[in-house]
Structures are given as structure tokens and as C-alpha cells.
VMD Tcl script that draws the C-alpha trace (Angstrom):
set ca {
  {-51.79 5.36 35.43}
  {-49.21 4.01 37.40}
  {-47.04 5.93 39.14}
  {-43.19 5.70 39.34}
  {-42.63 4.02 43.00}
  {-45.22 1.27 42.14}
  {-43.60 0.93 38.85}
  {-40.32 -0.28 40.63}
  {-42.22 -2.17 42.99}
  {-43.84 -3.95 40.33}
  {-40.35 -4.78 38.96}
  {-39.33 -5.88 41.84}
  {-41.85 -7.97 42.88}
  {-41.50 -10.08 39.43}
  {-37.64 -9.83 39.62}
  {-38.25 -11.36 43.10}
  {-40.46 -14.06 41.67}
  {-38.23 -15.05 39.01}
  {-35.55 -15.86 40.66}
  {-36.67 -17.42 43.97}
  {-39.37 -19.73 42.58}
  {-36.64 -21.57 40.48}
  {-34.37 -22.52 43.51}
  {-37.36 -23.73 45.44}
  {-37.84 -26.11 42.45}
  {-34.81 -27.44 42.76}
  {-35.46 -27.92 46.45}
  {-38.11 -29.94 45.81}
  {-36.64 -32.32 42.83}
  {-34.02 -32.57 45.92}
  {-36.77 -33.80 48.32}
  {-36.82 -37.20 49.03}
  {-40.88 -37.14 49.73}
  {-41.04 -35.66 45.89}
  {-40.46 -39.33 44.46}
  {-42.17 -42.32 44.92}
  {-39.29 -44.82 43.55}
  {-36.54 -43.76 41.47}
  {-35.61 -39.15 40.54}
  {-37.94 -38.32 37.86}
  {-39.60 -42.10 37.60}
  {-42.55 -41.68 40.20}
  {-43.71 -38.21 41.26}
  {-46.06 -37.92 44.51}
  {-48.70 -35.74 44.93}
  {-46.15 -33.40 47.10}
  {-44.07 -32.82 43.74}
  {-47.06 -32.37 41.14}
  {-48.67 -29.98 43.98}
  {-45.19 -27.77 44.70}
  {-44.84 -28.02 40.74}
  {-48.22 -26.13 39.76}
  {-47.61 -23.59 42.98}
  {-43.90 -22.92 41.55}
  {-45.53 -22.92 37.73}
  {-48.35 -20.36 38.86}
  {-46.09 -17.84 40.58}
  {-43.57 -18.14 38.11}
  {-46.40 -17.15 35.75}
  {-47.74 -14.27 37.97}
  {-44.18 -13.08 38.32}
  {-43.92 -12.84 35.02}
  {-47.18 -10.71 34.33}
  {-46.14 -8.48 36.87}
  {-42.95 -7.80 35.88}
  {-44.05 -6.98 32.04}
  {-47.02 -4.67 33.53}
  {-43.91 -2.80 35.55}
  {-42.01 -2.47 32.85}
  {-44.26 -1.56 30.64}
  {-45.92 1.17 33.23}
  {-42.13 2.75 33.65}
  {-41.57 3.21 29.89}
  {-45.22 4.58 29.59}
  {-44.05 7.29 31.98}
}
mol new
graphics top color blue
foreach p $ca { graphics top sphere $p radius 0.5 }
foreach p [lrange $ca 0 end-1] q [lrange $ca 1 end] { graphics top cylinder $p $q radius 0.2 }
display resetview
């Protein structure tokens, strides 16, 4: 069982996620080393890298978000 306080951390911690990893993406389409020629034509290894990072905490953010939400209500 999880207990109230980590509950709300939990949330937090995925709320966190959610919302910062998407304006780092945009960082990077922004980045001039993310493109080899032309936006969205040619994407170097330093996009598709940043890319699964951003997709994987996105996705852990996610997880732990719906395990604190699901631990508060359980309370």
C-alpha cells in the first residue's frame, strides 16, 4: 500500500514529466545540430537519440502518474 505523501509525490513526479519533456522537444526540433539538411527532411543521430529519451520519459511519466492516481483513490 501506498501511502498518502508518496501518492502526491507520485503525481507530481508524472505531472512534472508531462509537461517538461514536451518543451525540451521542441528545443530540440529548434536545434540546428537536430537536422542534417532541411526541418523535418534529414534527422541526425542527435534528434532520433533526444527523440527516444523524450519518448521514454514521457512514457515513464505517464505510468507513474496513473500508479499515483490510482494509489490516492485506493486510499
Amino acid at each position: 500500500m501506498i501511502g498518502k505523501l508518496a501518492s502526491w509525490l507520485l503525481i507530481a513526479a508524472g505531472v512534472f514529466n508531462v509537461v517538461i519533456w514536451p518543451r525540451f522537444f521542441k528545443a530540440i526540433v529548434d536545434d540546428d545540430r537536430a537536422w542534417g539538411g532541411a526541418r523535418w527532411q534529414e534527422p541526425t543521430s542527435f534528434f532520433w537519440v533526444h527523440l527516444v529519451l523524450i519518448g521514454t520519459a514521457m512514457t515513464l511519466g505517464v505510468i507513474v502518474l496513473v500508479i499515483g492516481i490510482r494509489a490516492l483513490r485506493g486510499q
